[in-house]
N, C-alpha and C positions, 0 to 999 in steps of 0.2 A: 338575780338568778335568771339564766337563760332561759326562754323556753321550749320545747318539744315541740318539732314540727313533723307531721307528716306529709312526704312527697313522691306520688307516684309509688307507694308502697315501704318507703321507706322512716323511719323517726331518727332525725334529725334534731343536734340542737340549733335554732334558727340563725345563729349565722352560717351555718355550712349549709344550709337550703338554697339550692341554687336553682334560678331556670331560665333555659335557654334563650338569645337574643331573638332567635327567631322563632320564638313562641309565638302562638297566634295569638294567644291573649295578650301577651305586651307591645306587637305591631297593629293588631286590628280590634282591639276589642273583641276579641272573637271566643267568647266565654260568658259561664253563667256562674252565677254564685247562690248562696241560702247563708242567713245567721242565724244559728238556732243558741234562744238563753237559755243558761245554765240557773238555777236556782234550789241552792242547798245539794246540791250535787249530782243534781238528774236534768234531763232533756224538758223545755214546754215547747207540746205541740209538735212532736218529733214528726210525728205519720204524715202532717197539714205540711211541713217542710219540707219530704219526700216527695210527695203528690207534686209538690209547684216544681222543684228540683226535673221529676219527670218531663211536666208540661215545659219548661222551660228550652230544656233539652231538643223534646221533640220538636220544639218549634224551630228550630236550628239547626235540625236536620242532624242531628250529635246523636251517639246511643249513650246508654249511662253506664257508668264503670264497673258500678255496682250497685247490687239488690239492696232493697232496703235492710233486710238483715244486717249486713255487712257494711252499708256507712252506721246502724248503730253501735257495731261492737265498734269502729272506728272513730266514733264520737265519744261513745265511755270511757274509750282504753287513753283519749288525749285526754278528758278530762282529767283521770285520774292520774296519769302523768305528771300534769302538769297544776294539780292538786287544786281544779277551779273548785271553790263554794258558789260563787256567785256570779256571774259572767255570761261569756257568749263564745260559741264555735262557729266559725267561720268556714269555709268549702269554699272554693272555687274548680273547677271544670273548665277547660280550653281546647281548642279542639286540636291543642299538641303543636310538637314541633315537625314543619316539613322538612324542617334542611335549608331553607330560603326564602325567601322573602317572595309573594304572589297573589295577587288577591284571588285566584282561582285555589279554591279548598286543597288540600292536599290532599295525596289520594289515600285510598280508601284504605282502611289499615294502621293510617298513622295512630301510634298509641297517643292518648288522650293528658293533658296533665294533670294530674289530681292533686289539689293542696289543700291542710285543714291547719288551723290552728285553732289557739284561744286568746282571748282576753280576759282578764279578770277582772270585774268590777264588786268588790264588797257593796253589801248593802242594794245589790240591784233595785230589790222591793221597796226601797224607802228613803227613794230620793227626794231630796230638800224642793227641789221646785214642784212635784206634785201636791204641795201644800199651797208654793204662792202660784200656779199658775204659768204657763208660756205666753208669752209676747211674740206675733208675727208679723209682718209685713206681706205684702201681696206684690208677685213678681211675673211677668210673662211666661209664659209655659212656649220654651222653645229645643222641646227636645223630639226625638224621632215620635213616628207615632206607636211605635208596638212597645209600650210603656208597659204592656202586659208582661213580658219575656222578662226577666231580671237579669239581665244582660250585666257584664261590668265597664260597659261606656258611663261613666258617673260622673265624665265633667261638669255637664251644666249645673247637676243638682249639686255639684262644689263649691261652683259660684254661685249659687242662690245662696248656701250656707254661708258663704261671704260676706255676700250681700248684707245677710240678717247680722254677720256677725259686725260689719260696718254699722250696719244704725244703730246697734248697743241692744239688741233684743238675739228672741233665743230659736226662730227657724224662717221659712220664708214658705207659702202656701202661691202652688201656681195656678194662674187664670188664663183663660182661653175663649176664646168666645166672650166674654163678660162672665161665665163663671168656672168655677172650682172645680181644678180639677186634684190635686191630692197637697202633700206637704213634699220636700224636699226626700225624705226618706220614710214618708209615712202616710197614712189616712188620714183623711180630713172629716168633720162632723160639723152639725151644726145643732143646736136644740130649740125647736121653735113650736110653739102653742102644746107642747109637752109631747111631741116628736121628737125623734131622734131622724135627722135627713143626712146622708151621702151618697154620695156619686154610687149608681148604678155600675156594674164592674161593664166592659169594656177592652179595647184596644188601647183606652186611654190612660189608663187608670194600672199600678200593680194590685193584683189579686190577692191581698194580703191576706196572710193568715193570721194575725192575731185579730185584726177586720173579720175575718168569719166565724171564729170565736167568739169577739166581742157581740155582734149581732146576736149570734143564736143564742145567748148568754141572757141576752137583753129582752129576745120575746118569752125566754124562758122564763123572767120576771115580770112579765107581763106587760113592756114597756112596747110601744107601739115605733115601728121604723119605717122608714122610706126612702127607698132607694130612687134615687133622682139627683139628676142636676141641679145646683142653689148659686145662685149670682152672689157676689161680691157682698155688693148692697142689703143680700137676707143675708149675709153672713155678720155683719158689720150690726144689724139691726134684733139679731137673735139671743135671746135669753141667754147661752150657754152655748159656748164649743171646746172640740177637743180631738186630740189625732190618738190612734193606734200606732208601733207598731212593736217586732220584736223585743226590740231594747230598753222602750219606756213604756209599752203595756199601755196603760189608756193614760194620756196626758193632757189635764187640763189645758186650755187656750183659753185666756182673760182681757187681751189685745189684739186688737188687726189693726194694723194701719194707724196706730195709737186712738182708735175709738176702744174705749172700753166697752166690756160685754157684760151686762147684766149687773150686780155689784162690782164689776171690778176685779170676783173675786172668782176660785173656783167654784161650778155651780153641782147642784147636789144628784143632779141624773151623772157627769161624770164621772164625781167622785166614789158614787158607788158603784157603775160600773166597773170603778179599777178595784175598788174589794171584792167585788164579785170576781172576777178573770185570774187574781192573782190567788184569791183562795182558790179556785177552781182547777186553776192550773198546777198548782202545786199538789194538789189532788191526783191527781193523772198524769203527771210526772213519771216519766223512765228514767 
């Protein structure tokens, strides 16, 4: 079954979605995107995907196409289109077509392009590897440095995915300086003397939202966090880790660099973190 795409105002079934060669987003990277999941048929964390969507934008010098109001009726009306229970909506934002090819912005006026789709993943909430754990590898961190903007330049973090998918494990965590700075597509944790540590937000770092969730979730439980920088070797040597982000919620990590972490196994601040967030979110679901 095809799916429903919306473009530039338009719903589309996705192979007639077309956009232009001289789109900035497909010659320059010159665009921002947000996934917001779908669970049981409503938005997590819609307002937190707005907010970055903005920041995002602004940093780019972009205005946004539209109010939040109106990317939510245009988030509902695909899901229900395209009949998501469980899944994710996708957005991207480019800063349009000028007509040619130039690294000088187009001028001022050019309409913007707007794309949303879905994916639909059954079962989001209760995937198989949240029981055994992620396996990751540690890989150079060699991307720009405004890792804050969520830009859609995602080569590197392509090949890190590679990378991980080369060694027979499931992501790849990048380092910089000797330590951590996030996961290929997500937040990075660590759990040590019954702390919870990750990286301090930054220019280095994406400003995740299910990351700021997760946190205020966690002192809401009384769980003690800190935000800082953690090398390698505390991460290698810690009780317990695990990443955020939209698409897997709080995901154990039980491997770096095939040092096991703690048992071996997932450890128990993680795993309830992720029943805390997933009933929570499900809660305050649009």
């Amino acid at each position: 079954m095809s799916r429903i795409v919306h473009l530039n105002g338009d719903w589309l079934p996705e192979a007639e979605a077309k956009v232009s060669v001289f789109d900035r987003g497909f010659l320059m990277a010159d665009g921002v995107y947000e996934v917001t999941s779908v669970l049981g048929g409503k938005l997590i964390d819609f307002e937190g995907h707005c907010r970055r969507l903005d920041r995002s934008l602004r940093e780019l010098g972009m205005g946004n196409p539209h109010s939040d109001a109106e990317w939510l009726a245009l988030h509902r009306e695909i899901v229900a289109r395209n009949g998501v229970e469980d899944g994710m909506v996708y957005l991207q934002v480019t800063r349009g077509n000028p007509g040619d090819r130039d690294f000088a912005y187009p001028p001022e006026g050019t309409p913007q392009t707007v794309v949303l789709f879905t994916q639909s993943k059954p079962g989001l909430a209760d995937s198989p590897a949240a029981k055994t754990g992620w396996r990751v590898i540690s890989i150079p961190d060699q991307r720009w440095a405004r890792r804050d903007i969520k830009t859609v330049q995602l080569l590197y973090p392509s090949m890190a995915k590679m990378a991980a998918k080369a060694a027979g494990v499931d992501d790849a965590w990048f380092v910089e300086d000797g330590t951590v700075t996030e996961g290929t597509s997500n937040n990075a944790y660590i759990v040590a003397g019954g702390k919870i540590v990750t990286r301090q937000l930054g220019h280095d770092i994406l400003h995740g939202i299910t990351r700021a969730a997760v946190l205020r979730l966690a002192r809401e439980a009384q769980m003690e966090v800190v935000e800082r920088a953690f090398t390698l070797d505390e991460a290698k040597a810690a009780d317990e880790a695990f990443i955020t982000s939209a698409s897997a919620f709080v995901m154990p990590v039980v491997e770096i660099d095939g040092t096991a972490l703690g048992t071996g196994k997932p450890g128990p601040v993680a795993q309830r973190l992720r029943e805390i967030y997933i009933e929570e979110m499900r809660k305050a679901a649009v």
